[in-house]
PyMOL Python script that loads the backbone (N, CA, C, O; Angstrom):
from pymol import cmd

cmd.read_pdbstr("""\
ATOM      1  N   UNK A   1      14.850 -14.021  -7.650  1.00  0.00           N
ATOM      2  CA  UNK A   1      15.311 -15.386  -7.449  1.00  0.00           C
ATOM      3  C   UNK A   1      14.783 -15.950  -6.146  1.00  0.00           C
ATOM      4  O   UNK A   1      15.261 -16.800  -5.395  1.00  0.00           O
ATOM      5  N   UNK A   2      13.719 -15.278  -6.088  1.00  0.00           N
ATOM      6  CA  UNK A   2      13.234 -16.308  -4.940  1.00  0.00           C
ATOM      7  C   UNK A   2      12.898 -15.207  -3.499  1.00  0.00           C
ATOM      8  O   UNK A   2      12.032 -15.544  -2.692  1.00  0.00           O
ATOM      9  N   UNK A   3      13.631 -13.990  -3.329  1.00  0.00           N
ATOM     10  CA  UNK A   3      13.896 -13.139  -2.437  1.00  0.00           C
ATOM     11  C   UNK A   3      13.026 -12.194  -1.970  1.00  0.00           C
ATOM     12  O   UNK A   3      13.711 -11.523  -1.198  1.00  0.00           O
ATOM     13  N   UNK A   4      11.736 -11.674  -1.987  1.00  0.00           N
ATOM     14  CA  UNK A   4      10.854 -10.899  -1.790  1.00  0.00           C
ATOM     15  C   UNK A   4      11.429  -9.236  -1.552  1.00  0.00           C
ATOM     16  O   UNK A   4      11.181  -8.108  -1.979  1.00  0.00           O
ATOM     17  N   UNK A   5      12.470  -9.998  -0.461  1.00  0.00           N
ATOM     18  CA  UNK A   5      13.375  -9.123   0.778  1.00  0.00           C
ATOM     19  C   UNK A   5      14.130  -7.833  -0.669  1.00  0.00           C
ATOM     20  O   UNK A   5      14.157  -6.605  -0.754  1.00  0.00           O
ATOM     21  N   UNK A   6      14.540  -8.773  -1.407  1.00  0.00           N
ATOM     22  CA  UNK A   6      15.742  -8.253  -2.392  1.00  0.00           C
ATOM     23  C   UNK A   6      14.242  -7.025  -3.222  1.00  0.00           C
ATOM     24  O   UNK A   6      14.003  -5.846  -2.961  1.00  0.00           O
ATOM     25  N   UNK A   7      13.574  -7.934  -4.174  1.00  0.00           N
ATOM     26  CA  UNK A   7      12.416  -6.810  -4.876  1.00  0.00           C
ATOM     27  C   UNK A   7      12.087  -6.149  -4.308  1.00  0.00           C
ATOM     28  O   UNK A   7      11.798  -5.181  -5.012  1.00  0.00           O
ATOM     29  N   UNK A   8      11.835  -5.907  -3.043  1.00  0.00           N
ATOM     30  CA  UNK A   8      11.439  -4.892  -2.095  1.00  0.00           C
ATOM     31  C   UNK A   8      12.438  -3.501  -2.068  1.00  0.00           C
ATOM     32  O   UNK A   8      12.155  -2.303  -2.044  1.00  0.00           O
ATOM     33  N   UNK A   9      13.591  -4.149  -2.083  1.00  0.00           N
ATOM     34  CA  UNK A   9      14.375  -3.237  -1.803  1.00  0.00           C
ATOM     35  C   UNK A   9      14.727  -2.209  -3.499  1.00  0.00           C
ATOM     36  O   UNK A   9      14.838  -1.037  -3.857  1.00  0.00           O
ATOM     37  N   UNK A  10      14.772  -3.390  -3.997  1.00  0.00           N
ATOM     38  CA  UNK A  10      15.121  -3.337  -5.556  1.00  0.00           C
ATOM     39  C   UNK A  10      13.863  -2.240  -6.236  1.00  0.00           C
ATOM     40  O   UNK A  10      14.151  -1.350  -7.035  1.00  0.00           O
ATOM     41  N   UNK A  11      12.610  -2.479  -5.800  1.00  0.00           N
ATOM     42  CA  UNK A  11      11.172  -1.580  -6.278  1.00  0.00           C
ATOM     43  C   UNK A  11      11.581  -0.431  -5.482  1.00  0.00           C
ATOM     44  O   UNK A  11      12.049   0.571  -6.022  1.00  0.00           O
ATOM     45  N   UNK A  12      11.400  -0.548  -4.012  1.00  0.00           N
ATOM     46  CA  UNK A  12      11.486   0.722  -3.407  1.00  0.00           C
ATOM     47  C   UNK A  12      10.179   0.378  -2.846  1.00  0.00           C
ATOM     48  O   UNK A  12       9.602   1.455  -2.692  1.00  0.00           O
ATOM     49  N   UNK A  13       9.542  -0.423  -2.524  1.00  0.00           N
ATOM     50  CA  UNK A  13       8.052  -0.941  -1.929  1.00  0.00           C
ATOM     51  C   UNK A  13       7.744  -1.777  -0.915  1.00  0.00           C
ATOM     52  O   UNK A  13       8.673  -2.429  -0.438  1.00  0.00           O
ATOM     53  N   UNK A  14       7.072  -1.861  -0.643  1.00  0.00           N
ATOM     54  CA  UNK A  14       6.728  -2.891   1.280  1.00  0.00           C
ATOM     55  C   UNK A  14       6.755  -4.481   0.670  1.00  0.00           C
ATOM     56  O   UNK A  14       6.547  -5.002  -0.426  1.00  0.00           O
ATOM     57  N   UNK A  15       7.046  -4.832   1.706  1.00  0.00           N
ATOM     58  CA  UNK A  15       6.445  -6.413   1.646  1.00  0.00           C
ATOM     59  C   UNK A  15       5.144  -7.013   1.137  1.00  0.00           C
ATOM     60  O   UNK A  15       4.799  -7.914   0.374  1.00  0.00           O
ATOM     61  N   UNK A  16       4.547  -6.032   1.966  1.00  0.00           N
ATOM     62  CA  UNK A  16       2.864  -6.643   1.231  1.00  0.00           C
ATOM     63  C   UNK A  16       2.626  -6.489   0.109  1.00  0.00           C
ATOM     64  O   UNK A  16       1.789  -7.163  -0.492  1.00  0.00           O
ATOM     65  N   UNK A  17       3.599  -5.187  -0.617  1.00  0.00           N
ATOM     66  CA  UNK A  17       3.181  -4.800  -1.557  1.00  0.00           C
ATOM     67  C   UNK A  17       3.686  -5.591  -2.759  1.00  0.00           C
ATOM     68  O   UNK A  17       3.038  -5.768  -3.791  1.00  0.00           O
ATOM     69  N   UNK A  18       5.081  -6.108  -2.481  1.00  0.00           N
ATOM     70  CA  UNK A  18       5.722  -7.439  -3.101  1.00  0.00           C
ATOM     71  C   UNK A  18       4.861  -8.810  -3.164  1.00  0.00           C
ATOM     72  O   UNK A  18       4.856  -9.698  -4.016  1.00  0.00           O
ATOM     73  N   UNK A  19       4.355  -8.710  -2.321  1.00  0.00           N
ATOM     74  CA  UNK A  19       3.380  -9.952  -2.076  1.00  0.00           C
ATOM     75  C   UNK A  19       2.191 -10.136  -2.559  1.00  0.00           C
ATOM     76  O   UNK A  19       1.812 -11.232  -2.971  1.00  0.00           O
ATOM     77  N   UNK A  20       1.255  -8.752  -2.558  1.00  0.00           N
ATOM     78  CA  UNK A  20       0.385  -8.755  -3.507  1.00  0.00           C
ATOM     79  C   UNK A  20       0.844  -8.612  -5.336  1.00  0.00           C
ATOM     80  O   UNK A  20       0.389  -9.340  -6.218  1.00  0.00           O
ATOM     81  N   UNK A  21       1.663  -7.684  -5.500  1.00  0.00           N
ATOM     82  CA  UNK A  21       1.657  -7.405  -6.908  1.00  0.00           C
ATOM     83  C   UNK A  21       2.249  -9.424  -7.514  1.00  0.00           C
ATOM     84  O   UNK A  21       1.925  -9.656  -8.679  1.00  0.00           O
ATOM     85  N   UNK A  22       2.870 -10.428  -6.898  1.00  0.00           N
ATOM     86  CA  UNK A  22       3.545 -11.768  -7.008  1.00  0.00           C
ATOM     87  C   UNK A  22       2.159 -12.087  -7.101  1.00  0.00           C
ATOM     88  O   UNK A  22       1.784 -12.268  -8.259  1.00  0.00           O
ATOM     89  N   UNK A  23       1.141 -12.230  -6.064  1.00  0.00           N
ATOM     90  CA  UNK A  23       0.102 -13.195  -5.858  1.00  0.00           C
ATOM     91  C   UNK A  23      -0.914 -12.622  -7.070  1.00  0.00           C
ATOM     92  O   UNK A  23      -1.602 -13.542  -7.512  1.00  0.00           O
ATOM     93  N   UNK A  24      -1.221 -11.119  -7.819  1.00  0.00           N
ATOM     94  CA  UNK A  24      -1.712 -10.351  -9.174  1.00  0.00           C
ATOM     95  C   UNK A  24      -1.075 -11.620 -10.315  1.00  0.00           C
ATOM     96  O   UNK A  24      -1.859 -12.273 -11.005  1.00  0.00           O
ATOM     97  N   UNK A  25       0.200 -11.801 -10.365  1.00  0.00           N
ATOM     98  CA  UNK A  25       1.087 -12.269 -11.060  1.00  0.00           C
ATOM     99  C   UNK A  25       0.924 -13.714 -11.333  1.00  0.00           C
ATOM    100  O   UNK A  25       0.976 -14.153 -12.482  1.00  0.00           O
ATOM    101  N   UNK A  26       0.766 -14.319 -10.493  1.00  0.00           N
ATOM    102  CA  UNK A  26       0.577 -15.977 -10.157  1.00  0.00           C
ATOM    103  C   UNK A  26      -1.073 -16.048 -10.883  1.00  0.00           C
ATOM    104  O   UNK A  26      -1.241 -16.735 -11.891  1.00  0.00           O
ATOM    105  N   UNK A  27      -1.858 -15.522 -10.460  1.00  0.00           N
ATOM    106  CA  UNK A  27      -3.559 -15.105 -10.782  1.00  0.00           C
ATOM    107  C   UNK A  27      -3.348 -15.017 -12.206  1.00  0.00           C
ATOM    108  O   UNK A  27      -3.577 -15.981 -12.936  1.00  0.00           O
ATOM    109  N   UNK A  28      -2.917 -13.894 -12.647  1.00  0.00           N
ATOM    110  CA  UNK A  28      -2.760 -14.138 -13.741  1.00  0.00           C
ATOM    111  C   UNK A  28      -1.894 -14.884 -15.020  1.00  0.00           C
ATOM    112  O   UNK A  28      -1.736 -14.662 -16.221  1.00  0.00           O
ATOM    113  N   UNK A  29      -1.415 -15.933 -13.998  1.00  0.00           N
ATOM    114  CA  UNK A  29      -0.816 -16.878 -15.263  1.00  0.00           C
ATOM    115  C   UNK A  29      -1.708 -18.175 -15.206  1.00  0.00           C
ATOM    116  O   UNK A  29      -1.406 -19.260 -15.703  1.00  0.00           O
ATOM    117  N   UNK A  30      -3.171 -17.795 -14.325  1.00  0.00           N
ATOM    118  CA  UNK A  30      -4.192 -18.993 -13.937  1.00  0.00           C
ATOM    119  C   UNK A  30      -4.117 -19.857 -13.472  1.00  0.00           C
ATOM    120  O   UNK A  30      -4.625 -20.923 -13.821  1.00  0.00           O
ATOM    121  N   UNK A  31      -3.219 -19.566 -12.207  1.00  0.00           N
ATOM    122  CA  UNK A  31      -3.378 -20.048 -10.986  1.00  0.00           C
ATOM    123  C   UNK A  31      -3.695 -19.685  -9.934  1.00  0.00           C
ATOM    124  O   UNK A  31      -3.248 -18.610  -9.534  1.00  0.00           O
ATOM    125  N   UNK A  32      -4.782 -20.632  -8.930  1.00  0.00           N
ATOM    126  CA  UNK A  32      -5.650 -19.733  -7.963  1.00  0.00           C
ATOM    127  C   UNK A  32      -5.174 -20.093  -6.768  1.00  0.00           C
ATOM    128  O   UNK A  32      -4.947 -21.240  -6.382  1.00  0.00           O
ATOM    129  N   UNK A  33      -5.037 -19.146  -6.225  1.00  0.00           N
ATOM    130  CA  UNK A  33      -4.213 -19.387  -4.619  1.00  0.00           C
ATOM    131  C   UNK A  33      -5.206 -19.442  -3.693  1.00  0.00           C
ATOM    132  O   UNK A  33      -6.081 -18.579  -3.764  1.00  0.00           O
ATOM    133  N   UNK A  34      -5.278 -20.486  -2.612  1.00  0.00           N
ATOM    134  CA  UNK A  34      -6.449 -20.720  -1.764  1.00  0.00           C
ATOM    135  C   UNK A  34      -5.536 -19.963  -0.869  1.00  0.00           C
ATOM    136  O   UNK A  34      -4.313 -19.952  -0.733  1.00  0.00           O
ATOM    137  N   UNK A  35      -6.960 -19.054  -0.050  1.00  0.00           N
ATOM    138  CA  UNK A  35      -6.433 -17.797   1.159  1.00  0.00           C
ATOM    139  C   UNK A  35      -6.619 -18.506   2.803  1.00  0.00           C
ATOM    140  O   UNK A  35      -7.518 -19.208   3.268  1.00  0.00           O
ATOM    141  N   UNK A  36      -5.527 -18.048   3.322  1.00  0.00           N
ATOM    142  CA  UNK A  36      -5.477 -18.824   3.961  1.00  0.00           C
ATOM    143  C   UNK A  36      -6.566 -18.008   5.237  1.00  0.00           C
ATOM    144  O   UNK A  36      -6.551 -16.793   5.431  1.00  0.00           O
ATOM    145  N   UNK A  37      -7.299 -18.818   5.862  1.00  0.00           N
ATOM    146  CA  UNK A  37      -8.073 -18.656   6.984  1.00  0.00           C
ATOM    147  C   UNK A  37      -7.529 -17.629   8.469  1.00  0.00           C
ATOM    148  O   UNK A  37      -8.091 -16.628   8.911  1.00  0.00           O
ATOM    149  N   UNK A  38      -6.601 -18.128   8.845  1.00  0.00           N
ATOM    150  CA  UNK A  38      -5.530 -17.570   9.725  1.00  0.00           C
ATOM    151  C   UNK A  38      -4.737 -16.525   9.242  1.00  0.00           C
ATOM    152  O   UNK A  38      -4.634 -16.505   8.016  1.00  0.00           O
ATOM    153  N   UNK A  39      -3.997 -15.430  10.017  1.00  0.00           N
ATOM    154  CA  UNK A  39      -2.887 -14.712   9.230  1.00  0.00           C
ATOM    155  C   UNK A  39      -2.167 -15.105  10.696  1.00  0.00           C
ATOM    156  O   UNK A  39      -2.635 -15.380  11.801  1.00  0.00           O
ATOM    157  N   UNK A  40      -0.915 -15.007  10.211  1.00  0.00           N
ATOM    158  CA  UNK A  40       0.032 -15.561  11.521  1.00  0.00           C
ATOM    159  C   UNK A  40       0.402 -13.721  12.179  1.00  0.00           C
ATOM    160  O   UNK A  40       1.152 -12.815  11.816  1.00  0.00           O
ATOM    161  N   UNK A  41      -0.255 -13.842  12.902  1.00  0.00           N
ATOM    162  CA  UNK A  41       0.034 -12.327  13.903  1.00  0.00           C
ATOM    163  C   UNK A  41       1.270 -12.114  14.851  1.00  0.00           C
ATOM    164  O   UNK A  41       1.736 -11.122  15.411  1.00  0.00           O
ATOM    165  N   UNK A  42       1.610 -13.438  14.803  1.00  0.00           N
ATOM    166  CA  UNK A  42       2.972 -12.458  15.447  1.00  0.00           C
ATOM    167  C   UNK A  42       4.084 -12.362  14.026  1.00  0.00           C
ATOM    168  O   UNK A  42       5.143 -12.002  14.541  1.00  0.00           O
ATOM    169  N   UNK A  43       4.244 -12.465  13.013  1.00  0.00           N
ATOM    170  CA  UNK A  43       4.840 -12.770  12.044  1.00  0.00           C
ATOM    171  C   UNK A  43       4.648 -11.152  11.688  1.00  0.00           C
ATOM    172  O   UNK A  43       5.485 -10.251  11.740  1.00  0.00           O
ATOM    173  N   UNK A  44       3.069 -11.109  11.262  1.00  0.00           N
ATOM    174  CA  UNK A  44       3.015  -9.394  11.540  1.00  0.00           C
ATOM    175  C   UNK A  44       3.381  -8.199  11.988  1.00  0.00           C
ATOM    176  O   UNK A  44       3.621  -7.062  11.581  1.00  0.00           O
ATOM    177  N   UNK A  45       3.313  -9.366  13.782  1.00  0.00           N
ATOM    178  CA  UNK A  45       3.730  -7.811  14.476  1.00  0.00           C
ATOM    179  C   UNK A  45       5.235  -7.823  14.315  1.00  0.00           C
ATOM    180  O   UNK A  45       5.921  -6.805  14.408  1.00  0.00           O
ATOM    181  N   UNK A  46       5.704  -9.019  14.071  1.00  0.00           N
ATOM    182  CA  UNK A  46       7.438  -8.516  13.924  1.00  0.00           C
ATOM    183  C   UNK A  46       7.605  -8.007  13.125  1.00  0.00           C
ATOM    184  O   UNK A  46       7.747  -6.787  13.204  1.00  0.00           O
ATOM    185  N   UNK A  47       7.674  -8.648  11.958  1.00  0.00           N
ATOM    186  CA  UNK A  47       7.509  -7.012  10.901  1.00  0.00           C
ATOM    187  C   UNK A  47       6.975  -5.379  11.067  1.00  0.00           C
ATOM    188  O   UNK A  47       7.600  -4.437  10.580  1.00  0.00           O
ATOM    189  N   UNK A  48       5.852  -5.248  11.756  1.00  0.00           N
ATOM    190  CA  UNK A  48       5.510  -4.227  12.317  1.00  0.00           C
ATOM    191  C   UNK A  48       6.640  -3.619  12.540  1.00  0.00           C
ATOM    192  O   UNK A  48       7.118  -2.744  11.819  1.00  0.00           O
ATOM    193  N   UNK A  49       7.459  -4.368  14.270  1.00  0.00           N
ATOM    194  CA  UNK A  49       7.728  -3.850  14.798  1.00  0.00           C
ATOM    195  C   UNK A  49       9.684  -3.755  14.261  1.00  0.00           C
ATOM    196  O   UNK A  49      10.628  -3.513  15.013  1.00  0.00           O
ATOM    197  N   UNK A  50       9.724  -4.009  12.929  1.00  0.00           N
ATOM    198  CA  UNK A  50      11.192  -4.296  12.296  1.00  0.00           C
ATOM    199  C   UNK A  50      10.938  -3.319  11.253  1.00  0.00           C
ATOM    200  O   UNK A  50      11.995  -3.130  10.651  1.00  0.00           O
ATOM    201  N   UNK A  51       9.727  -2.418  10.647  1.00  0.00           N
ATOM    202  CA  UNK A  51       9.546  -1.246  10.605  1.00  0.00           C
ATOM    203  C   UNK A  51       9.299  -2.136   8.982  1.00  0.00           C
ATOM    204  O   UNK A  51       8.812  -1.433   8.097  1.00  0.00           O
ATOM    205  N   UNK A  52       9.511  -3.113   8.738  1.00  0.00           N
ATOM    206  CA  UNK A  52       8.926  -3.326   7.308  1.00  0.00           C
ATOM    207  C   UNK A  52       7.755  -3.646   6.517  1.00  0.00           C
ATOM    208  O   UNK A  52       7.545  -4.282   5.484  1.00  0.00           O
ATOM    209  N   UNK A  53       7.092  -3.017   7.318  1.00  0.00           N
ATOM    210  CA  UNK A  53       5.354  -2.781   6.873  1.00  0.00           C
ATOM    211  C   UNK A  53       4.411  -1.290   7.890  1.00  0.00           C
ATOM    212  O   UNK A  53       4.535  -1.119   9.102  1.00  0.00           O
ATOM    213  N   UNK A  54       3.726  -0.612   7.151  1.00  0.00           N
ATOM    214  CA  UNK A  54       3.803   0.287   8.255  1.00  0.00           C
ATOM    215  C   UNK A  54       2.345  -0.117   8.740  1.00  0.00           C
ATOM    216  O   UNK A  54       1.722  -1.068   8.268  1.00  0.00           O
ATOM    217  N   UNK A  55       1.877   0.726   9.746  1.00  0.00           N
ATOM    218  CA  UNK A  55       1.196   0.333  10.665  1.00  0.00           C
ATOM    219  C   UNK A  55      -0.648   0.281   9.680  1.00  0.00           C
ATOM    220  O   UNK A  55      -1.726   0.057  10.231  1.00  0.00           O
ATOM    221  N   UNK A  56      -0.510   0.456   8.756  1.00  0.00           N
ATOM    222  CA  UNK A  56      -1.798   0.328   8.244  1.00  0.00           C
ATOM    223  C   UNK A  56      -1.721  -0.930   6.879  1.00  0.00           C
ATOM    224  O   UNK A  56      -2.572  -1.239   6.045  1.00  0.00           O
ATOM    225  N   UNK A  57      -0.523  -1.367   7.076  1.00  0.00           N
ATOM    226  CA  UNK A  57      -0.527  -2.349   6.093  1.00  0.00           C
ATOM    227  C   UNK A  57      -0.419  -3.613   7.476  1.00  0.00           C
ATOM    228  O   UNK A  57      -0.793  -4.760   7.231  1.00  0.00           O
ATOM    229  N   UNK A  58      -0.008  -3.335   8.554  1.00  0.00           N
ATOM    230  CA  UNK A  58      -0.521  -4.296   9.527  1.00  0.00           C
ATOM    231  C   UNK A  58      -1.497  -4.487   9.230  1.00  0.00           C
ATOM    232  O   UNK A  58      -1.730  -5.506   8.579  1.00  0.00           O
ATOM    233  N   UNK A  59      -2.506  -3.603   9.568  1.00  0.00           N
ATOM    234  CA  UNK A  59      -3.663  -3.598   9.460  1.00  0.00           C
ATOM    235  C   UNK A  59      -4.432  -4.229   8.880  1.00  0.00           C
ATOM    236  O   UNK A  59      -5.331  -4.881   9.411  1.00  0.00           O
ATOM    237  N   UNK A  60      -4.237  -4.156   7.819  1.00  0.00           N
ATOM    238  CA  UNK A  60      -4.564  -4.629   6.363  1.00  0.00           C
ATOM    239  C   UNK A  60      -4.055  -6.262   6.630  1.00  0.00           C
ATOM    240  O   UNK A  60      -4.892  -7.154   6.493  1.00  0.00           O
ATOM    241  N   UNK A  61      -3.392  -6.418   6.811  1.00  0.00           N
ATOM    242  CA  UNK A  61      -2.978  -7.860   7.050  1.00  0.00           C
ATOM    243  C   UNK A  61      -3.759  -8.705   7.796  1.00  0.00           C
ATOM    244  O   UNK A  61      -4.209  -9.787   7.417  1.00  0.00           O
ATOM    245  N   UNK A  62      -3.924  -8.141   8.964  1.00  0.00           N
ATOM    246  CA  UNK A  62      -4.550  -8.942   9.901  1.00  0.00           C
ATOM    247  C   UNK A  62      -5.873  -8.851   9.775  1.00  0.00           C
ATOM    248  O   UNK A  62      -6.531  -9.572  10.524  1.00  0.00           O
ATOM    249  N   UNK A  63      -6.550  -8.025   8.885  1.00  0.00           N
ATOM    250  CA  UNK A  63      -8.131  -7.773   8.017  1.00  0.00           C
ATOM    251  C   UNK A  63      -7.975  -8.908   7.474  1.00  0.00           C
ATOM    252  O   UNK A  63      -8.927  -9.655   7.697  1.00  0.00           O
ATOM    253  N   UNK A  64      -6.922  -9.481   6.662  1.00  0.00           N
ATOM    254  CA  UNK A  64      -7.032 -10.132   5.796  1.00  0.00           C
ATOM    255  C   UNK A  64      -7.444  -9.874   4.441  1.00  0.00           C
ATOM    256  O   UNK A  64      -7.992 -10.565   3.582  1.00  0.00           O
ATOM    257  N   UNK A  65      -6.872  -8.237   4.506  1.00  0.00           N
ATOM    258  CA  UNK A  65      -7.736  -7.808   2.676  1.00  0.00           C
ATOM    259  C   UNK A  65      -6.929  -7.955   1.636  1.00  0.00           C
ATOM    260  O   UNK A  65      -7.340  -7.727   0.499  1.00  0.00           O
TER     261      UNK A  65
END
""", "prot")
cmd.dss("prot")
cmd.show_as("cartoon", "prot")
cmd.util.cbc("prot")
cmd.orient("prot")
């Protein structure tokens, strides 16, 4: 219902990982999501540092992959 926070908890899986398998999801109902240029890094590191992404899905974030 809207909650990322909740499926996360509900799968047993990261944020990003909620976020990618949604954005798989959206793609495939043929709609194309323009990526955004920027990743907001401190948004990251708080999460980082709130332990809900681990340190290589930072990573991955701020790659932008």
């Amino acid at each position: 219902r809207g909650s990322i926070k909740e499926v996360e908890k509900e799968l047993g899986i990261s944020y990003p990982t909620v976020r990618g398998k949604l954005n798989d999801i959206i793609s495939a109902l043929g709609y194309v999501q323009k990526k955004k240029n920027e990743v907001d890094e401190k948004k990251v590191v708080a999460m980082l540092e709130n332990g809900e992404i681990t340190p290589e899905e930072a990573i991955k974030l701020l790659k932008d992959e």
